[in-house]
C-alpha positions in Angstrom: -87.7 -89.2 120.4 -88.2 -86.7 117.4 -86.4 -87.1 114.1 -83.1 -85.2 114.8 -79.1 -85.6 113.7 -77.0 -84.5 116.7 -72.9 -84.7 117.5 -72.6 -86.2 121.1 -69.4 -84.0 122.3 -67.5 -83.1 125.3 -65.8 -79.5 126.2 -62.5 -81.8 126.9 -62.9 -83.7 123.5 -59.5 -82.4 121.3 -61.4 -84.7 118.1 -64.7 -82.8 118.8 -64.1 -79.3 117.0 -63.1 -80.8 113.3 -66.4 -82.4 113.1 -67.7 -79.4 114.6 -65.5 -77.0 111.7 -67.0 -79.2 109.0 -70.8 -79.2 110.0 -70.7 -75.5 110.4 -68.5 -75.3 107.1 -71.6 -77.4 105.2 -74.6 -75.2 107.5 -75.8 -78.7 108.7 -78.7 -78.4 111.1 -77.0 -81.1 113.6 -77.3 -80.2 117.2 -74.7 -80.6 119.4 -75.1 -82.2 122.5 -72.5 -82.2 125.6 -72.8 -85.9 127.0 -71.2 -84.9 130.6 -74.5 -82.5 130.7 -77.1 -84.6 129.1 -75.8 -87.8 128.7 -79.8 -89.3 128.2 -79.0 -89.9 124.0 -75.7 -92.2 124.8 -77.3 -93.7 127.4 -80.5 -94.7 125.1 -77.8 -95.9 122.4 -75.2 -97.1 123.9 -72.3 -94.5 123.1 -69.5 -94.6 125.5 -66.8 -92.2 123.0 -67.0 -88.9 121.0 -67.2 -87.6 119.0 -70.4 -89.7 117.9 -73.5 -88.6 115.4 -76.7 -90.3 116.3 -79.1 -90.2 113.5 -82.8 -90.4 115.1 -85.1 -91.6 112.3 -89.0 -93.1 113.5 -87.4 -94.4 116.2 -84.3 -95.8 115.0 -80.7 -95.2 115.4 -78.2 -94.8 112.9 -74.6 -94.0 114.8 -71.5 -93.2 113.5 -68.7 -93.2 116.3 -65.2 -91.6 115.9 -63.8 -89.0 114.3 -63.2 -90.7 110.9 -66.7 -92.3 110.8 -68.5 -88.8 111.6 -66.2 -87.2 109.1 -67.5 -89.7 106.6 -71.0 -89.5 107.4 -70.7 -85.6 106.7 -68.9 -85.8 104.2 -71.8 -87.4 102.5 -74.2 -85.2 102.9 
């Protein structure tokens, strides 16, 4: 898989648009992904709860599951 940052999401997820808010606040390029609709990225890492960010990097996985922890992680960049 390509080197990508993307928010695993449902449309029933109430925790899902604040993340949302603050990426498009910061103009991150993070893709969002619905899981019900393409669920291949939590299934390759293990995700079973959103909102999630998966950080794809040669390979590798860096996660960051919850709201708190994805508000963290974009809060740092």
């Amino acid at each position: 898989m390509e080197n990508k940052t993307v928010l695993l999401t449902t449309k029933t997820c109430t925790k899902c648009p604040m993340v949302k808010s603050i990426i498009e606040e910061k103009d991150l390029d993070i893709k969002y992904i619905d899981v019900e609709e393409d669920p291949e990225i939590a299934s390759e890492t293990g995700i079973m709860a959103v909102p999630s960010i998966v950080v794809v990097e040669d390979g590798e996985y860096e996660t960051h599951v919850g709201q708190g922890a994805c508000m963290a992680f974009v809060g740092t960049l």
